[in-house]
C-alpha positions as YAML, in Angstrom:
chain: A
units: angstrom
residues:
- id: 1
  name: UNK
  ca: [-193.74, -10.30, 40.37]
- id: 2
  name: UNK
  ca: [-196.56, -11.14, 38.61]
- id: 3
  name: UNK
  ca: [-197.16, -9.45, 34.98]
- id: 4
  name: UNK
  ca: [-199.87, -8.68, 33.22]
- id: 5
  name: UNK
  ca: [-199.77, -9.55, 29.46]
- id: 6
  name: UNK
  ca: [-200.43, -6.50, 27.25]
- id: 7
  name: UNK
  ca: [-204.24, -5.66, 26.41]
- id: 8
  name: UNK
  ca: [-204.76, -4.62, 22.49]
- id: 9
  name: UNK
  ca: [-207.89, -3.04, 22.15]
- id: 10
  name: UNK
  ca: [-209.24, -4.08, 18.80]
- id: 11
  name: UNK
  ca: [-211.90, -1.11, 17.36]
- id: 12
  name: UNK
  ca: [-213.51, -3.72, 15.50]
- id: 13
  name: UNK
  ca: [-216.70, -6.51, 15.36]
- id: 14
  name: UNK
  ca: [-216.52, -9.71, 13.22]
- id: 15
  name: UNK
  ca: [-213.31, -8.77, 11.85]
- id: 16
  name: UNK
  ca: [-213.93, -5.36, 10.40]
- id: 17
  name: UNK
  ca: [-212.57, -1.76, 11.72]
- id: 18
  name: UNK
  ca: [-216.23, -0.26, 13.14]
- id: 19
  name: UNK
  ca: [-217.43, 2.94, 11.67]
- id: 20
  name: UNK
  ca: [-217.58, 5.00, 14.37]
- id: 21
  name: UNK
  ca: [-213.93, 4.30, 15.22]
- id: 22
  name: UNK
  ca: [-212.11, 7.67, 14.87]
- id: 23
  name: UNK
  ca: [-215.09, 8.92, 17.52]
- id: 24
  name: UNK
  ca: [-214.77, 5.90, 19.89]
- id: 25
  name: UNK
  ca: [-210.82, 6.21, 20.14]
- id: 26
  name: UNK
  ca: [-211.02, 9.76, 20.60]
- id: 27
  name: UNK
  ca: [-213.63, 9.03, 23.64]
- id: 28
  name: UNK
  ca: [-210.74, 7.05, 25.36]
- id: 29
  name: UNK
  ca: [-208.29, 8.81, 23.81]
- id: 30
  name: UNK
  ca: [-206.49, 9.33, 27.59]
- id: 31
  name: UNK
  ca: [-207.36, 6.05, 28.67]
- id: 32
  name: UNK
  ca: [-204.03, 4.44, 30.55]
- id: 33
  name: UNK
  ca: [-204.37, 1.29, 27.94]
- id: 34
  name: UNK
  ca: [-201.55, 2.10, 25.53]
- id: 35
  name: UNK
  ca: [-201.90, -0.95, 22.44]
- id: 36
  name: UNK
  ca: [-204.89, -0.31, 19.75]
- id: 37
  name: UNK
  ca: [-205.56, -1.64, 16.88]
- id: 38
  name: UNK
  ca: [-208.13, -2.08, 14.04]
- id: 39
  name: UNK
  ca: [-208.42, -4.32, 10.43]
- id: 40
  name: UNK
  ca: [-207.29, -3.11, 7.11]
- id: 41
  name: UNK
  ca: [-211.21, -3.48, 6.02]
- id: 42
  name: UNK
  ca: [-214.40, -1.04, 7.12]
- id: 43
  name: UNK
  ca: [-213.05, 2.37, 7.10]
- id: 44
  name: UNK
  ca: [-211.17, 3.96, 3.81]
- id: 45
  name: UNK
  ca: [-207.61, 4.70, 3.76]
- id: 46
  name: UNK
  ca: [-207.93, 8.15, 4.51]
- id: 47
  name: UNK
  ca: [-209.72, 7.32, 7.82]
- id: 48
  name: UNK
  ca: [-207.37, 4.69, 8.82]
- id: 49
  name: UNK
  ca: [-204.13, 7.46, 8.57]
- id: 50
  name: UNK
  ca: [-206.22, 9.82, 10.32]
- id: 51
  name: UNK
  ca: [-206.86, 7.28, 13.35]
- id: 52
  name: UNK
  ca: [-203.19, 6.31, 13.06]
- id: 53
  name: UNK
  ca: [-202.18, 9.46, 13.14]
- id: 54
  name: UNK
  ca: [-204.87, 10.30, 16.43]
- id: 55
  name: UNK
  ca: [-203.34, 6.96, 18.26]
- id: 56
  name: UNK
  ca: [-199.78, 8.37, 17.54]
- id: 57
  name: UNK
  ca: [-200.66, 11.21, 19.45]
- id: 58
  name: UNK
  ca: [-201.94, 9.90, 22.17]
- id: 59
  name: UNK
  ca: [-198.93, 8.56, 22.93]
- id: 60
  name: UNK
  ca: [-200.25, 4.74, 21.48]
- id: 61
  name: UNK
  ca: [-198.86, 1.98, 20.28]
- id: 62
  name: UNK
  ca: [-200.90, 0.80, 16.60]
- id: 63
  name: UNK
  ca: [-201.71, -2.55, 15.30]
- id: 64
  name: UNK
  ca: [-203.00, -3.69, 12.05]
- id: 65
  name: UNK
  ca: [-204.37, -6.68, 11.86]
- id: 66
  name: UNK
  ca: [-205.31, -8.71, 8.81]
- id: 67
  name: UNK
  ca: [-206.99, -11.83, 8.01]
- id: 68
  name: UNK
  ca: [-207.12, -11.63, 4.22]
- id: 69
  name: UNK
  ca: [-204.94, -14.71, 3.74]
- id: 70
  name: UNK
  ca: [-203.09, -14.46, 0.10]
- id: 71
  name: UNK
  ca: [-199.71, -13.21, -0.86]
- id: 72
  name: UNK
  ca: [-201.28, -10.71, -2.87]
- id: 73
  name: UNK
  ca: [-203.77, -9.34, -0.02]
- id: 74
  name: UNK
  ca: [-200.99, -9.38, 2.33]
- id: 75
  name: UNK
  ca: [-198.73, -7.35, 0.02]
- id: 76
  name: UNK
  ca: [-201.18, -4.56, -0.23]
- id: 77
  name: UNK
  ca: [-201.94, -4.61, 3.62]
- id: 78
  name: UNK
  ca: [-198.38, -4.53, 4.58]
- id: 79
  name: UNK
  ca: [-198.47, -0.80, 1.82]
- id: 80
  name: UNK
  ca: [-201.15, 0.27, 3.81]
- id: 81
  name: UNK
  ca: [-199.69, -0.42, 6.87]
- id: 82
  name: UNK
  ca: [-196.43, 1.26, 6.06]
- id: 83
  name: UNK
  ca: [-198.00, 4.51, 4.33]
- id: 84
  name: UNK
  ca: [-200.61, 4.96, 7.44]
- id: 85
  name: UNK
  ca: [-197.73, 4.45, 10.08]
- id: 86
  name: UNK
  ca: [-198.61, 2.05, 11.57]
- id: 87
  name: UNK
  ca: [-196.00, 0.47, 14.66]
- id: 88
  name: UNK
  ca: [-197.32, -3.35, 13.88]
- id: 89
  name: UNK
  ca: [-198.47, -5.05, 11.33]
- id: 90
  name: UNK
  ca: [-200.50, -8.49, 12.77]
- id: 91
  name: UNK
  ca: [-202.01, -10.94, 10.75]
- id: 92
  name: UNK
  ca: [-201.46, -11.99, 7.14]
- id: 93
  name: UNK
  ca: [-199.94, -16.03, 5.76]
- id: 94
  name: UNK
  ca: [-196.34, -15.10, 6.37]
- id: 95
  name: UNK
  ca: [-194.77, -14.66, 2.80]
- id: 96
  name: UNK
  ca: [-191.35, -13.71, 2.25]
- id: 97
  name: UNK
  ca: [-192.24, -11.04, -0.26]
- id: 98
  name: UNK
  ca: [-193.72, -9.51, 2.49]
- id: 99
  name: UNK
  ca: [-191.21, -10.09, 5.49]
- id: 100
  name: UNK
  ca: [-188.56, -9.11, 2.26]
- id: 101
  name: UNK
  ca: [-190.92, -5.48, 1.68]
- id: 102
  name: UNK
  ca: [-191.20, -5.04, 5.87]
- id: 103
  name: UNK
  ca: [-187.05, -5.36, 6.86]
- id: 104
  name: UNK
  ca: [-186.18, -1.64, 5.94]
- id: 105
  name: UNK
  ca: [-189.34, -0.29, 6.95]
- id: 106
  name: UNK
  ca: [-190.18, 1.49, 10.58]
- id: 107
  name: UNK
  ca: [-192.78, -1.43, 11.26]
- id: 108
  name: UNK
  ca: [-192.85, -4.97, 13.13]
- id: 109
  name: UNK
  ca: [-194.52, -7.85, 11.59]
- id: 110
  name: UNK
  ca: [-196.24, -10.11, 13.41]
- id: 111
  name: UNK
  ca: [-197.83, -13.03, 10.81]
- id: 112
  name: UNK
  ca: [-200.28, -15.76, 11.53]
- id: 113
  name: UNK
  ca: [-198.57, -18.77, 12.92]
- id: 114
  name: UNK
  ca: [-199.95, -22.76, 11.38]
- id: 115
  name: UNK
  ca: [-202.58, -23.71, 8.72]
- id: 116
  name: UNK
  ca: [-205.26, -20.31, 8.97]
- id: 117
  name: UNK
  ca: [-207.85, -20.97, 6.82]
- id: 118
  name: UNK
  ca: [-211.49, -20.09, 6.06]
- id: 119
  name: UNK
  ca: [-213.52, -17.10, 7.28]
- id: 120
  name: UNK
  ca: [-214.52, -16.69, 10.03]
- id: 121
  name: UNK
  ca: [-210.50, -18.21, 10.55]
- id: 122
  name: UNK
  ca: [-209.88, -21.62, 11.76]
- id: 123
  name: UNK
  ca: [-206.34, -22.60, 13.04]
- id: 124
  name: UNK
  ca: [-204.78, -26.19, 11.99]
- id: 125
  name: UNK
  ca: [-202.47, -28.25, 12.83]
- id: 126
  name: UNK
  ca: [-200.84, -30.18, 15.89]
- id: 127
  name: UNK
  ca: [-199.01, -28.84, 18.81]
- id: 128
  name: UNK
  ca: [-195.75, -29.86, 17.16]
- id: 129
  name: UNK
  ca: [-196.45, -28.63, 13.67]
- id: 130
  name: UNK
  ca: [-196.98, -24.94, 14.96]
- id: 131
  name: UNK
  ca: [-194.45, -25.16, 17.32]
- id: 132
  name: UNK
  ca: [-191.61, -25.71, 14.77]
- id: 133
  name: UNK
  ca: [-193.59, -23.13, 12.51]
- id: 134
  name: UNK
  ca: [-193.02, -20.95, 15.16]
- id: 135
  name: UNK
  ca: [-189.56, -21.51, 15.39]
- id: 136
  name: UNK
  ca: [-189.36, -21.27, 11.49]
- id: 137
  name: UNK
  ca: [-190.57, -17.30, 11.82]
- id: 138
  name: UNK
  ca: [-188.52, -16.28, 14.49]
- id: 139
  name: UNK
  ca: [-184.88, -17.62, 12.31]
- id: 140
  name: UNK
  ca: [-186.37, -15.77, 9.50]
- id: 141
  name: UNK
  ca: [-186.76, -12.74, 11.35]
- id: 142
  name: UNK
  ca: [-189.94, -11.76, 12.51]
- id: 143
  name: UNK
  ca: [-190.66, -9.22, 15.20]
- id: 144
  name: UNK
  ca: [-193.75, -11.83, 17.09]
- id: 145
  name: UNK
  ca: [-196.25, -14.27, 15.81]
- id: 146
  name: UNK
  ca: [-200.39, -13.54, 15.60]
- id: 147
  name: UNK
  ca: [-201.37, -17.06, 17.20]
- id: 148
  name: UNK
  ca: [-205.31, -17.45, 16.97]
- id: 149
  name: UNK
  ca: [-205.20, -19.28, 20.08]
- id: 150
  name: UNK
  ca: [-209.15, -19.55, 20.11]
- id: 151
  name: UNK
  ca: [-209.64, -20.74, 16.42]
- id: 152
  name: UNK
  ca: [-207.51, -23.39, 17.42]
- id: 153
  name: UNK
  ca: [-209.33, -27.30, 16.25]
- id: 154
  name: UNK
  ca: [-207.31, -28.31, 19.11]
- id: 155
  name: UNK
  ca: [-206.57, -27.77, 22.64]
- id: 156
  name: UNK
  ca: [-206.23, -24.17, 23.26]
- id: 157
  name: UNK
  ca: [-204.53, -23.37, 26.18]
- id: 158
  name: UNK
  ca: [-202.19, -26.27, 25.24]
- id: 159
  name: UNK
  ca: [-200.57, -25.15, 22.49]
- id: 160
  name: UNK
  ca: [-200.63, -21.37, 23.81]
- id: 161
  name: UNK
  ca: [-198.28, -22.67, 26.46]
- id: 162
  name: UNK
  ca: [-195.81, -24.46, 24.07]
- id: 163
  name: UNK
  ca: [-195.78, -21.65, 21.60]
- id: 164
  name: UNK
  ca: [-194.57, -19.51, 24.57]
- id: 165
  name: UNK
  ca: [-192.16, -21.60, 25.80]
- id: 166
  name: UNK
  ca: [-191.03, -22.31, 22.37]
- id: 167
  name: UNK
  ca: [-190.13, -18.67, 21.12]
- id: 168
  name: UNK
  ca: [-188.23, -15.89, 22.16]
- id: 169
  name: UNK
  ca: [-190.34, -13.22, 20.01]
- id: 170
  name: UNK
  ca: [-193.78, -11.54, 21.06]
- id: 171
  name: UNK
  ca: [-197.03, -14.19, 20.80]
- id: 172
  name: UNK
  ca: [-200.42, -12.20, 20.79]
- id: 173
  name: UNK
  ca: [-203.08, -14.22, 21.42]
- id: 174
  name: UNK
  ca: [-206.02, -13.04, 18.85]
- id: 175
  name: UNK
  ca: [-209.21, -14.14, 18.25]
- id: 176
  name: UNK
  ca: [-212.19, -15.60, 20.46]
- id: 177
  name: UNK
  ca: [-211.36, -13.81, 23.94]
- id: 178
  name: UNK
  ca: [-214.69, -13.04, 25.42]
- id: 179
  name: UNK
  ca: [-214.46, -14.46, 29.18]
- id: 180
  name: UNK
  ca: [-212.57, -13.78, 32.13]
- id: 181
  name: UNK
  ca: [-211.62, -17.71, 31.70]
- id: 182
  name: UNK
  ca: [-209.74, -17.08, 28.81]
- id: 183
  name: UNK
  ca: [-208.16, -13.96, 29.92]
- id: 184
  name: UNK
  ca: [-206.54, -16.01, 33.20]
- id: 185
  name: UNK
  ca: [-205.32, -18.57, 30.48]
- id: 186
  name: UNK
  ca: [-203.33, -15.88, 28.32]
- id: 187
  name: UNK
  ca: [-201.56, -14.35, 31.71]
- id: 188
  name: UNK
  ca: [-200.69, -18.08, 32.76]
- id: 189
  name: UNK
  ca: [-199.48, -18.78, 29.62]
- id: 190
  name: UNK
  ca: [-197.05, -15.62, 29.82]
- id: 191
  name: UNK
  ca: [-197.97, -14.66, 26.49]
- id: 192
  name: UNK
  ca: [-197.03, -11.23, 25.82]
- id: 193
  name: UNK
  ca: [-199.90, -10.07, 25.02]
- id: 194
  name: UNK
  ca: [-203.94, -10.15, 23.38]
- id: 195
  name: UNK
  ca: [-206.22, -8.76, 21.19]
- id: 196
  name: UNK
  ca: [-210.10, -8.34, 22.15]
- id: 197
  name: UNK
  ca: [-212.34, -6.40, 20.03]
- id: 198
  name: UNK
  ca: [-216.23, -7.73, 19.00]
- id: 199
  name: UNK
  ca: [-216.53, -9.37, 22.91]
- id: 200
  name: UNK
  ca: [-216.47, -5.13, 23.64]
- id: 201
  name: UNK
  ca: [-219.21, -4.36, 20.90]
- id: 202
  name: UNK
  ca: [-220.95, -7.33, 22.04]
- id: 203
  name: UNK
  ca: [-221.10, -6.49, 25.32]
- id: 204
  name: UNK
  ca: [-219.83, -9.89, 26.61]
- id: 205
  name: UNK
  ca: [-217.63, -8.37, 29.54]
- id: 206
  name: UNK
  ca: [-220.75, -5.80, 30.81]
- id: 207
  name: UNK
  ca: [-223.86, -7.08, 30.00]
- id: 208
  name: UNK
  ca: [-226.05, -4.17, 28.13]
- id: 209
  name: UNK
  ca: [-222.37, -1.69, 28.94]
- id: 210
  name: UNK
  ca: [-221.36, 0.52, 26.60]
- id: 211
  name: UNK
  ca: [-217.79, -0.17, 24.61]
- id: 212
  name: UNK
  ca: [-215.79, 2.25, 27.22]
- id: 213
  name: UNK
  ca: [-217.47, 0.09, 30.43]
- id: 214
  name: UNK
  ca: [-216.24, -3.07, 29.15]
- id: 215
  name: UNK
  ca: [-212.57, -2.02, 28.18]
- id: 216
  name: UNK
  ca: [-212.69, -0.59, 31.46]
- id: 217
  name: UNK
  ca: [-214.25, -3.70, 33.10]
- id: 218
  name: UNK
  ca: [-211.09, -5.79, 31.52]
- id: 219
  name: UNK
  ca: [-208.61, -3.30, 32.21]
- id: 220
  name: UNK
  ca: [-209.38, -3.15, 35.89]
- id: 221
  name: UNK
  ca: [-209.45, -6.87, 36.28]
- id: 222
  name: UNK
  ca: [-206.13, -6.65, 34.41]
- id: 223
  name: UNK
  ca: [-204.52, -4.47, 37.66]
- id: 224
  name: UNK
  ca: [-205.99, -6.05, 39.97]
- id: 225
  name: UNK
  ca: [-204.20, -9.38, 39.26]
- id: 226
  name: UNK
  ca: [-201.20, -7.61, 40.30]
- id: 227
  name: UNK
  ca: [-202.10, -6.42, 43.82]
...
């Protein structure tokens, strides 16, 4: 049977967590789409552990993604991720003071896989290089791998396909998925799953739609692949 990859919504545009994001999540707080997710820059702490704590209700699964790319800033995201409860942390240079910080703690880490660089991110590298990187993360434990499929200087759906078949662990596709197109290249790939997040705010899905019409106008796309 066919299977959909998993849809994380991402409550953010150009890489930070919007400000109306406790009110937009508790909008679609029922919706059937169980993964969301936000960035560890845009609201204070004590906003992001109150829209944790709002997704935990709700029955959701919570990501936090971040593309602040030093040991340092990863550190302190993977504290904030841990004292805001949050199920996944996505994002970050994998470091192993931070996969060493994350093993006894009630969180997955998924880290950037290749050479990330520069803001707004890039992803470097040939197929091969990332491939074995991959390979390198899962032996040192890692729950899955944040692969910016769409940042990639290369060919994109290429290396999305060998990172899959190359891996055992989770591979979320983040960054640049604003088309349908892209979308059918993630489910071919069997990927397990991928983020979207400014395409919503930017209306790219429903042209002059509000955020909840163009979740909903991916989300229905989504099921219908299946029938």
């Amino acid at each position: 049977m066919l299977m959909n990859p998993e849809l994380i919504v991402m409550l953010t545009h150009n890489d930070r967590t919007v400000e109306n994001a406790l009110a937009l999540f508790g909008e679609m707080k029922d919706s059937p789409i169980r993964h969301w997710g936000f960035k560890d820059v845009g609201l204070p702490k004590e906003e992001i552990t109150e829209l944790v704590r709002l997704m935990t209700n709700a029955g959701k699964t919570t990501y936090l993604e971040v593309v602040r790319l030093s040991e340092e800033e990863g550190l302190e995201a993977a504290k904030l991720a841990v004292s805001s409860g949050v199920d996944i942390l996505m994002g970050t240079v994998f470091c192993e003071s931070i996969n060493d910080y994350l093993r006894d703690k009630p969180i997955e880490y998924y880290p950037f896989l290749g050479n990330v660089h520069s803001h707004p991110t890039v992803l470097e590298g040939s197929v091969a290089e990332i491939v074995n990187h991959a390979r390198q993360l899962e032996a040192m434990g890692v729950d899955g791998v944040d692969l910016l499929t769409y940042r990639y200087t290369g060919e994109a759906a290429d290396l999305l396909t060998a990172v899959v078949e190359a891996t055992s662990v989770p591979v979320v596709c983040a960054g640049g998925i604003g088309t349908y197109e892209r979308i059918g290249e993630v489910v071919d790939s069997k990927a397990w799953g991928f983020t979207v997040g400014t395409a919503f705010f930017e209306e790219r899905f429903v042209p002059d739609g509000s955020f909840r019409e163009n979740v909903t106008s991916v989300w229905d796309w989504m099921q219908a692949r299946l029938h």
